[in-house]
C-alpha positions in Angstrom: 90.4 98.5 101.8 93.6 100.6 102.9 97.0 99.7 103.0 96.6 100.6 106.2 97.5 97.1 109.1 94.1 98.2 111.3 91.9 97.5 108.3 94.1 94.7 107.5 93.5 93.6 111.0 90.0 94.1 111.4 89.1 91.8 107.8 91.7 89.2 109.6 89.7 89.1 112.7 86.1 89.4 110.8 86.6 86.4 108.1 88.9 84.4 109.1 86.8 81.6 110.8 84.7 82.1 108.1 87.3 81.5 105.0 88.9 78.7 107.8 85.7 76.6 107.6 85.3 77.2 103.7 88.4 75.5 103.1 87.7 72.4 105.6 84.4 71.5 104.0 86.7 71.4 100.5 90.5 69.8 102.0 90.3 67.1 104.3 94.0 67.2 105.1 96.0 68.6 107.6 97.1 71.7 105.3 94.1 73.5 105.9 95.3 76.1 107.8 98.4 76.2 105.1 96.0 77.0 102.3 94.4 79.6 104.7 97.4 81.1 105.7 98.0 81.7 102.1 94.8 83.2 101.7 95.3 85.7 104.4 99.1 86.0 102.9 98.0 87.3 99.3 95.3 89.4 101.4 97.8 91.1 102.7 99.9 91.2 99.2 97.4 92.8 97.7 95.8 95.1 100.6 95.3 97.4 98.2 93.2 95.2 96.1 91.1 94.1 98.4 87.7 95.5 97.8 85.7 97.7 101.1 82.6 96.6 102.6 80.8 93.2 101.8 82.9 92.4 98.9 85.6 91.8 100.9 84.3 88.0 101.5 83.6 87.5 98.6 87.3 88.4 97.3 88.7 86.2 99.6 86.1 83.3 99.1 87.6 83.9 95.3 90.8 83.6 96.6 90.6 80.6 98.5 88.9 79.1 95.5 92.2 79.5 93.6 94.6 78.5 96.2 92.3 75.9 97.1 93.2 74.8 93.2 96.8 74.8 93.4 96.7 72.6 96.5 94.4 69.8 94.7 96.9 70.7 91.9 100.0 69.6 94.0 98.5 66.7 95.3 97.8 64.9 92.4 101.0 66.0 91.1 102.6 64.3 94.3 100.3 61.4 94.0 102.3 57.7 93.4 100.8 56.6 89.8 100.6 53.1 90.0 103.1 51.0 87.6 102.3 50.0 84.2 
């Protein structure tokens, strides 16, 4: 993909209810359009990165999968333990 904000754009606009219902089927919270925000955020980071064509899904399933990580990450890190 280009660096150019059409392209970035037109993969918004194609993927985004895609990558939005990936992450609900694996975060049943309300930060699900937080973690796909920051999807589309580091998207747009690294336009440049982002592969043309098909692979573009898959890059930002990939993606998802790791941001998807920090947030189960946080959680538990947020999560009362219960006293000893």
């Amino acid at each position: 993909m280009s660096g150019s904000n059409e392209d970035f754009d037109d993969l918004y606009r194609r993927h985004h209810l895609v990558v939005l219902r990936y992450v609900r089927r694996r975060l049943a919270t309300a930060d699900v359009e937080d973690v796909v925000g920051e999807v589309f955020t580091i998207a747009w980071r690294r336009r440049n990165d982002v592969p043309a064509g098909n692979a573009q899904l898959l890059w930002l399933y990939g993606t998802a999968r790791r941001v998807l990580a920090n947030e189960h990450r946080r959680a538990r890190r947020l999560k009362p333990r219960p006293a000893a």
